[in-house]
N, CA and C atoms as a LAMMPS dump frame, in Angstrom:
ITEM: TIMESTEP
0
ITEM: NUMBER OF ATOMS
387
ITEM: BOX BOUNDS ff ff ff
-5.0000000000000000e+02 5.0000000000000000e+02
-5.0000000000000000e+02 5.0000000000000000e+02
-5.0000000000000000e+02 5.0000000000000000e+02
ITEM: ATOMS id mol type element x y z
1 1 1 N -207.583 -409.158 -110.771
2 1 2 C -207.966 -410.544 -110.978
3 1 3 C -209.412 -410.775 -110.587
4 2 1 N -209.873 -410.306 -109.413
5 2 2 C -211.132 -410.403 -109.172
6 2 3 C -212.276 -409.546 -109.906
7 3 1 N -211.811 -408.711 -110.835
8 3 2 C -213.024 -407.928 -111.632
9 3 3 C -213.045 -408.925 -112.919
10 4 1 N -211.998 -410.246 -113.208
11 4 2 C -211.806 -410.987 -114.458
12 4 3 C -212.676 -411.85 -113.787
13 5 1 N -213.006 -412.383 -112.61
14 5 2 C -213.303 -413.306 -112.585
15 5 3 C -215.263 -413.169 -112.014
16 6 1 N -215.549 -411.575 -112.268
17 6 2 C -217.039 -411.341 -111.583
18 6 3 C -217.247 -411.633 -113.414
19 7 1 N -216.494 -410.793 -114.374
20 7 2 C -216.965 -410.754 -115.745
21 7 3 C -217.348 -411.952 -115.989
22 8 1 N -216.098 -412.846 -115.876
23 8 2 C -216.292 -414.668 -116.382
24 8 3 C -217.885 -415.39 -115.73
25 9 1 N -218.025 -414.794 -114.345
26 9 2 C -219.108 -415.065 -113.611
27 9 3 C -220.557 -414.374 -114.448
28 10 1 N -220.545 -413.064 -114.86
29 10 2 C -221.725 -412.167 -115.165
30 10 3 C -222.053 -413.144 -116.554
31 11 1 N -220.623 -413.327 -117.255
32 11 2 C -220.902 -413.631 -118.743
33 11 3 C -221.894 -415.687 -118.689
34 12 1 N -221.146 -415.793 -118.125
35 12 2 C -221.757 -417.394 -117.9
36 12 3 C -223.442 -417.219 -117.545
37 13 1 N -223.757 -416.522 -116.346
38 13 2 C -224.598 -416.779 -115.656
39 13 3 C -225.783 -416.057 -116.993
40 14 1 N -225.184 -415.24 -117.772
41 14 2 C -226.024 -414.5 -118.771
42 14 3 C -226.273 -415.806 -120.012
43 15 1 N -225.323 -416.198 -120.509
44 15 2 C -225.167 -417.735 -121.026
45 15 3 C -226.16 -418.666 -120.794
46 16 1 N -226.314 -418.531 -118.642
47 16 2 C -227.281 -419.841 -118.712
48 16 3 C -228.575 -420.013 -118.55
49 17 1 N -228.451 -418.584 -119.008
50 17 2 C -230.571 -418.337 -118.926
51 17 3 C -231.091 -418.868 -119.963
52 18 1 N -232.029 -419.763 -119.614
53 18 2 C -233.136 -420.32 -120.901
54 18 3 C -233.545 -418.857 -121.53
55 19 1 N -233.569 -419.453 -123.304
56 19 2 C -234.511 -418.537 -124.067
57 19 3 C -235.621 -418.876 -124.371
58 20 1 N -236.636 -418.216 -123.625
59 20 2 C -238.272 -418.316 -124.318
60 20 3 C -238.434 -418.073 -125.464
61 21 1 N -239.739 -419.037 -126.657
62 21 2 C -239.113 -419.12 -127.517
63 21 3 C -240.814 -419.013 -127.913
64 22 1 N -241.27 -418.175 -128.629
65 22 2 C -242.833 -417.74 -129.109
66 22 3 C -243.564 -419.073 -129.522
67 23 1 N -244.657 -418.898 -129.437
68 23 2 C -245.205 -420.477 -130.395
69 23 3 C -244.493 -420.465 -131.52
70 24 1 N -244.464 -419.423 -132.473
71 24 2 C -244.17 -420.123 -133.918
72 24 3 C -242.638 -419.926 -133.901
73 25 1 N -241.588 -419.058 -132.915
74 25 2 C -240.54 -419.486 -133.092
75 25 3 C -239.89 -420.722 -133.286
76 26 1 N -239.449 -421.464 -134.166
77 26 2 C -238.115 -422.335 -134.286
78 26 3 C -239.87 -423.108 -134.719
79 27 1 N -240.824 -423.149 -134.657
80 27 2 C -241.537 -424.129 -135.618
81 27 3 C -241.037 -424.548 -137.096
82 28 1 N -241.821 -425.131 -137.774
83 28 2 C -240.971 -425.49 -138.879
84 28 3 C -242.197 -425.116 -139.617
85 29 1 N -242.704 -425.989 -140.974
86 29 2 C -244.046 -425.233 -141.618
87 29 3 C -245.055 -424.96 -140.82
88 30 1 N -246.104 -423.853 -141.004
89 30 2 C -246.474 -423.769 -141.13
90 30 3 C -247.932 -424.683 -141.742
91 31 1 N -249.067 -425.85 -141.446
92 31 2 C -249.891 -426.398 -141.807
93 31 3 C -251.372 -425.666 -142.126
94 32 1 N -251.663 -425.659 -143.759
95 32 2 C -252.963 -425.308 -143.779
96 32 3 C -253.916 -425.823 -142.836
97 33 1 N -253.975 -427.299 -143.376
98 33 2 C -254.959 -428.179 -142.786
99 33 3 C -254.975 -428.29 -140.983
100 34 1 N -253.556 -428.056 -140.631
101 34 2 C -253.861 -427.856 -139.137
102 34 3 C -253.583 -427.189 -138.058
103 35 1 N -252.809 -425.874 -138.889
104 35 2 C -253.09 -424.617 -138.099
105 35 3 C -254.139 -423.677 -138.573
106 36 1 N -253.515 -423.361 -139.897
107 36 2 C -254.835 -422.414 -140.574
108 36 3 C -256.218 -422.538 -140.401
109 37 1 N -256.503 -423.622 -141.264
110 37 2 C -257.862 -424.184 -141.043
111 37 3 C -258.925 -423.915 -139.929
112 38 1 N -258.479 -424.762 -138.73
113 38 2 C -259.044 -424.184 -137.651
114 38 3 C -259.061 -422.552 -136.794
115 39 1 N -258.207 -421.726 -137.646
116 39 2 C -258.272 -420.591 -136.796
117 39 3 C -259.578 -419.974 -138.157
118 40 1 N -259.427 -420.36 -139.181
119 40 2 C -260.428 -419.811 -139.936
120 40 3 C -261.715 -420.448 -139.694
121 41 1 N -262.16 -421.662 -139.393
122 41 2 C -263.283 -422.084 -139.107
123 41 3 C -263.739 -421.608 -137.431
124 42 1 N -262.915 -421.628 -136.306
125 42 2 C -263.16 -420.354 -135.626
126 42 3 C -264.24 -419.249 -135.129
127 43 1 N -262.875 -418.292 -136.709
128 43 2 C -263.656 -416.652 -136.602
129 43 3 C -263.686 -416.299 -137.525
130 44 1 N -263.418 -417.07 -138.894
131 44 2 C -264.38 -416.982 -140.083
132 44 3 C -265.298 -416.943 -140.824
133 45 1 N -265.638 -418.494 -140.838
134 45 2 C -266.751 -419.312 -141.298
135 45 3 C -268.278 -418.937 -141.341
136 46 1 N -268.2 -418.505 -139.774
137 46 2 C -269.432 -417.748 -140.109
138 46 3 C -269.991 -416.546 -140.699
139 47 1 N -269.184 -416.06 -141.275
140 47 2 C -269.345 -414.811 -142.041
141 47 3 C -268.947 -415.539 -143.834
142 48 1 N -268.104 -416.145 -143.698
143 48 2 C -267.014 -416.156 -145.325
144 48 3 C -267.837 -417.364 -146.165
145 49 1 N -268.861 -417.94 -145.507
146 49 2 C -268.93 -419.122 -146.79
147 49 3 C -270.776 -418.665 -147.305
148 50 1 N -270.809 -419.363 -148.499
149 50 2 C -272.17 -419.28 -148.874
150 50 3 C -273.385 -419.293 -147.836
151 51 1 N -273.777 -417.949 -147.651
152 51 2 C -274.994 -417.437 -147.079
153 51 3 C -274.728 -416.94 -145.601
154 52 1 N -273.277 -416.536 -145.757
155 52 2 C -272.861 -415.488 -144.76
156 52 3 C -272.625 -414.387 -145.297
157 53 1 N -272.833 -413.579 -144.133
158 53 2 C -272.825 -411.546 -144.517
159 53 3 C -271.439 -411.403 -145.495
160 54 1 N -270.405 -412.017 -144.748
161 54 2 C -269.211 -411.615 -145.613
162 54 3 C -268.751 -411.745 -146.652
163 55 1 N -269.554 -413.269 -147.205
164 55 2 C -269.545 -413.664 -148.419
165 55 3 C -270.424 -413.014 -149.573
166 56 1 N -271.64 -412.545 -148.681
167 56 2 C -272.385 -412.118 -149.472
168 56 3 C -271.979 -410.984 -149.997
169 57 1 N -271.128 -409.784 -149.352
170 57 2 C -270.664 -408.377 -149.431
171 57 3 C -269.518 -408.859 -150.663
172 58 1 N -268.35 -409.906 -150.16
173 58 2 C -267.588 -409.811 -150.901
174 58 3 C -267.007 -410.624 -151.797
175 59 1 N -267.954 -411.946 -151.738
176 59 2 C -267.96 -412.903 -152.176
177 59 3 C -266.83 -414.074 -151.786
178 60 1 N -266.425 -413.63 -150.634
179 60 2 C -264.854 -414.577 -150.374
180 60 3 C -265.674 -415.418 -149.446
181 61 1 N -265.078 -417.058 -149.797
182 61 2 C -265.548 -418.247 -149.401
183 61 3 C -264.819 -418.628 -148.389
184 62 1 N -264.353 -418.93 -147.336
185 62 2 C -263.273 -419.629 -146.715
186 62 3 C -263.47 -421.206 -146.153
187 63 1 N -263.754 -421.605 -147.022
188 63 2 C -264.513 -422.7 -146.686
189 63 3 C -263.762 -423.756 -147.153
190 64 1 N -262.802 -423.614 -148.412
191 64 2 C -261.743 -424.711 -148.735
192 64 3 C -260.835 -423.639 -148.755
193 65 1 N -259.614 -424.574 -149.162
194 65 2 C -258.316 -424.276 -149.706
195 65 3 C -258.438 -423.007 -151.138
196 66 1 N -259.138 -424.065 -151.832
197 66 2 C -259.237 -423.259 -152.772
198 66 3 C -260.496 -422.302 -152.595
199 67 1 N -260.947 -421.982 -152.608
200 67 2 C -262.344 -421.018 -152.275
201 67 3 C -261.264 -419.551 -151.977
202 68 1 N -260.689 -419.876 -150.996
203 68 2 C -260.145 -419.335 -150.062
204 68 3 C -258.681 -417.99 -151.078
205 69 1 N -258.066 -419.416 -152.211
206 69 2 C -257.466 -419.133 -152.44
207 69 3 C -257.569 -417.917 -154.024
208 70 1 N -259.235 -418.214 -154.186
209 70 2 C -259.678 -417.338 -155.689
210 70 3 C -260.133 -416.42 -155.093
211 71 1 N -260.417 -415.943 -153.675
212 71 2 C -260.564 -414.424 -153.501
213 71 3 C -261.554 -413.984 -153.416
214 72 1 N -261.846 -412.793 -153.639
215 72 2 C -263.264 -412.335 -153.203
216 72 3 C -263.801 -411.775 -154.568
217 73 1 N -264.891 -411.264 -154.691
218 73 2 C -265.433 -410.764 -156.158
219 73 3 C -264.173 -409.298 -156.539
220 74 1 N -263.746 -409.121 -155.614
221 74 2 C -262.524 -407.44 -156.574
222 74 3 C -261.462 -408.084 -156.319
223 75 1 N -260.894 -409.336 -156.681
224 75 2 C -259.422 -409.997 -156.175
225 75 3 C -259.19 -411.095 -155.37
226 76 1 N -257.722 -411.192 -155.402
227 76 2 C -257.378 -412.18 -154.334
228 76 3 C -256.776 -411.5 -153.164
229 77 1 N -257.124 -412.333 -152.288
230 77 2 C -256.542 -411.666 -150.816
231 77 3 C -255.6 -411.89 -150.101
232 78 1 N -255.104 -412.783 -150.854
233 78 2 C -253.378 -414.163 -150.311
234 78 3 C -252.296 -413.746 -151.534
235 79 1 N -251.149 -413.293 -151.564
236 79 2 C -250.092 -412.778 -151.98
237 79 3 C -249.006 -414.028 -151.385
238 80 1 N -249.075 -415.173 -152.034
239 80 2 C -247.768 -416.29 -151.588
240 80 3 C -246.842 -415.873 -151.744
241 81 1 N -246.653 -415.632 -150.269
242 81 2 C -244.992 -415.427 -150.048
243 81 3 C -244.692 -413.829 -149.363
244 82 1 N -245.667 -413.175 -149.67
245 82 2 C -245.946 -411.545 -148.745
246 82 3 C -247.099 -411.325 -148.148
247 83 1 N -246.679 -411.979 -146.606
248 83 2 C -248.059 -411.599 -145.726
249 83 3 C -248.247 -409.747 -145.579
250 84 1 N -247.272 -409.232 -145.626
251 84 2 C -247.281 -407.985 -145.5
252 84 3 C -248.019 -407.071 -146.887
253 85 1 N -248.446 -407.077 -148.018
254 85 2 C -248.878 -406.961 -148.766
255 85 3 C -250.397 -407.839 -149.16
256 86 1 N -250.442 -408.947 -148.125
257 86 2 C -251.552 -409.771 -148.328
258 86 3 C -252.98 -409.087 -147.962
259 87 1 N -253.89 -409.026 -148.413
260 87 2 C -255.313 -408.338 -147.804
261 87 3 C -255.957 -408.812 -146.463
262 88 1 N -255.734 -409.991 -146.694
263 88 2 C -256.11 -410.979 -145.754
264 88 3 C -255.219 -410.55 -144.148
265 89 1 N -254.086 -410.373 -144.325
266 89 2 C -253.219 -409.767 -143.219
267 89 3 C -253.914 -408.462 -142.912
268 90 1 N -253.539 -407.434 -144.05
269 90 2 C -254.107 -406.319 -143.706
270 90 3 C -255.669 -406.206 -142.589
271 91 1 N -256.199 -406.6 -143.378
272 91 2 C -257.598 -406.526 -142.682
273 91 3 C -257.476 -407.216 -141.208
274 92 1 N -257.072 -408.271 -141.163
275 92 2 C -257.023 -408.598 -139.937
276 92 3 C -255.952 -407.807 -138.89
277 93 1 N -255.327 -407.242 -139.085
278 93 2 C -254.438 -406.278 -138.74
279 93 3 C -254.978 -405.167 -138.066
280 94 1 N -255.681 -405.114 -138.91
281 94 2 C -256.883 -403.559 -138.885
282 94 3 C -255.795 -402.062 -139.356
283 95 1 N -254.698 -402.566 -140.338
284 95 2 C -254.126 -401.899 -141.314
285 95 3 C -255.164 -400.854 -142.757
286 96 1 N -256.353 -401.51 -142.264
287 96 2 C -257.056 -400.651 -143.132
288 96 3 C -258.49 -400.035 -142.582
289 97 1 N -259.25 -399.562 -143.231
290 97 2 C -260.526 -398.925 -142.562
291 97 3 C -261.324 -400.166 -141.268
292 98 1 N -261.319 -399.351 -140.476
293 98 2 C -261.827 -400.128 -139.055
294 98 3 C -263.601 -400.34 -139.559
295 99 1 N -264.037 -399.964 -140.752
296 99 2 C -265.323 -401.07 -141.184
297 99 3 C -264.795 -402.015 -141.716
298 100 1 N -263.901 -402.67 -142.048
299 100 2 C -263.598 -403.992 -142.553
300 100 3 C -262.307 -404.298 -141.425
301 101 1 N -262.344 -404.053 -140.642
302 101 2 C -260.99 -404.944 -139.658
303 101 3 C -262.318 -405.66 -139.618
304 102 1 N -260.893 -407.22 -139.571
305 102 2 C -261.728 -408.55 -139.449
306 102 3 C -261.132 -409.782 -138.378
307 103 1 N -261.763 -410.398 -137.125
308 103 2 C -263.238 -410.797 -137.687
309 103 3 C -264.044 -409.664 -137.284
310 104 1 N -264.938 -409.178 -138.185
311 104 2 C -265.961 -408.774 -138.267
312 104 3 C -266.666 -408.624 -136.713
313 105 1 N -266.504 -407.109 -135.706
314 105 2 C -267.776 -407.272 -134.494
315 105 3 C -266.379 -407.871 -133.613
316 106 1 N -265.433 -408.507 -133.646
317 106 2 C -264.648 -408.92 -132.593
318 106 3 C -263.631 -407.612 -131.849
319 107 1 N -264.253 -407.909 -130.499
320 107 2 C -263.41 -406.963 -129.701
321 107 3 C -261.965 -407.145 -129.309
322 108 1 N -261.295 -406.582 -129.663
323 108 2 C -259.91 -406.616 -129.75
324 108 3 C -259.043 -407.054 -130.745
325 109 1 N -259.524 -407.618 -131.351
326 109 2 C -259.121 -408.389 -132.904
327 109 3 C -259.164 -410.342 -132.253
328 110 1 N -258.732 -410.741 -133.457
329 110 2 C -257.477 -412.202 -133.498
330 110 3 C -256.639 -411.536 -132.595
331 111 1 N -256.292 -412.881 -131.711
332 111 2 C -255.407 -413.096 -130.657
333 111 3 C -253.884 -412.557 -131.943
334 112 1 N -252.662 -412.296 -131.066
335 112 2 C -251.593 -412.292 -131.53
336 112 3 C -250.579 -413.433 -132.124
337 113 1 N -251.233 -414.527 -131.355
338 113 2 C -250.395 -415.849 -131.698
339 113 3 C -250.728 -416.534 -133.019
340 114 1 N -252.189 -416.303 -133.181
341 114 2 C -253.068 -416.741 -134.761
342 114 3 C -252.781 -416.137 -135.446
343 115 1 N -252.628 -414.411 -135.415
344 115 2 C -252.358 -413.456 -136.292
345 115 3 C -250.511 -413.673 -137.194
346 116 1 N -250.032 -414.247 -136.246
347 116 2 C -248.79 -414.61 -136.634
348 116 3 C -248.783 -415.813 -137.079
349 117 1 N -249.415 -417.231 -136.855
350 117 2 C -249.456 -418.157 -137.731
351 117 3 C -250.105 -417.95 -139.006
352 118 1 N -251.152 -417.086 -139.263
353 118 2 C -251.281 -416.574 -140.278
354 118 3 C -250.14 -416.102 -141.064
355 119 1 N -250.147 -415.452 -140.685
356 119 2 C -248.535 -414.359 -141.362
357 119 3 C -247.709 -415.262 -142.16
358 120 1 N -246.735 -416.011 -141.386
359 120 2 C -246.22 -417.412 -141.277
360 120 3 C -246.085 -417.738 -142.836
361 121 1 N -248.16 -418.815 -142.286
362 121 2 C -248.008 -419.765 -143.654
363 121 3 C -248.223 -419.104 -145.087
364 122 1 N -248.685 -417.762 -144.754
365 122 2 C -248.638 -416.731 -146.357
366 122 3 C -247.129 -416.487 -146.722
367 123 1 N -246.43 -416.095 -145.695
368 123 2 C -244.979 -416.215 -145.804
369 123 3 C -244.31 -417.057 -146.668
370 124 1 N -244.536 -418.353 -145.941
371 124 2 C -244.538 -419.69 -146.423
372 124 3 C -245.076 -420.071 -147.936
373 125 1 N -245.393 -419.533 -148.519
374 125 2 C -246.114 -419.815 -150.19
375 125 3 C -247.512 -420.151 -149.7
376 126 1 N -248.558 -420.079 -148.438
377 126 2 C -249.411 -420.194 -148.218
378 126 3 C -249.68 -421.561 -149.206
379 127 1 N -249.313 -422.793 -148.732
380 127 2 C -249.227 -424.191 -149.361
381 127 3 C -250.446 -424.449 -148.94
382 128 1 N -251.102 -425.473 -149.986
383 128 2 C -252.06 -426.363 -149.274
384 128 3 C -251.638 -427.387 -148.691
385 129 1 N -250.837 -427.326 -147.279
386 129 2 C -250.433 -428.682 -146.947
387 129 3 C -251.02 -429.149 -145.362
C-alpha cells in the first residue's frame, strides 16, 4: 500500500510542475509588421536596401514587404510555408558557405529566439500582416 501511495505522490508532484514555455511557443501568428520587421531593420537594413554592400552584391532590398518578398537578382529567398528550404533561413543559419552566413560580420549569428520567429512566420505563409 505504501509503494501505491509514494507512486500517486511521485505522479502528482510530476503533474504539478509548471511548463516553461519558449517565446514563440503557444504564440499564435506570427506578425510581419511587428515581429519581423524590426528584427530585419536591426541586422539587416544596413546592408539589404539601396546603397548597401548587400544589396549591391545581391540586389535583395529588405526594406518593404514586398522588396523583401521579389528576392535578390538570382531568385527569391522566402519559400511560403518552408522555412527549411527558404534561403533566407539557410543563410542565416549558416547552413551554407560561412562567406554568406548572415548578418553579415556578426559574431555568433542572430540570437536563437529571432532565428525562430523567423522560421515561424515563413512557416506561416510568410503573410504580410
Amino acid at each position: 500500500m505504501k509503494s501505491i501511495t509514494l507512486v500517486g505522490s511521485v505522479i502528482f508532484a510530476l503533474l504539478s510542475v509548471p511548463v516553461l514555455a519558449s517565446p514563440i511557443q503557444g504564440q499564435g501568428d506570427i506578425s510581419y509588421r511587428n515581429d519581423v520587421f524590426p528584427i530585419l531593420h536591426d541586422y539587416c537594413l544596413n546592408c539589404h536596401e539601396p546603397g548597401g554592400k548587400g544589396y549591391e552584391k545581391s540586389g535583395l532590398n529588405m526594406s518593404t514587404y514586398q522588396s523583401l518578398m521579389k528576392g535578390t537578382k538570382f531568385g527569391s529567398v522566402i519559400k511560403p510555408g518552408d522555412s527549411f528550404t527558404s534561403i533566407i533561413i539557410q543563410v542565416i543559419e549558416g547552413r551554407v558557405h560561412e562567406s554568406i552566413k548572415m548578418p553579415f560580420g556578426m559574431n555568433g549569428g542572430l540570437a536563437k529566439d529571432k532565428i525562430e520567429i523567423l522560421k515561424k512566420w515563413v512557416d506561416q505563409g510568410a503573410k504580410n500582416n
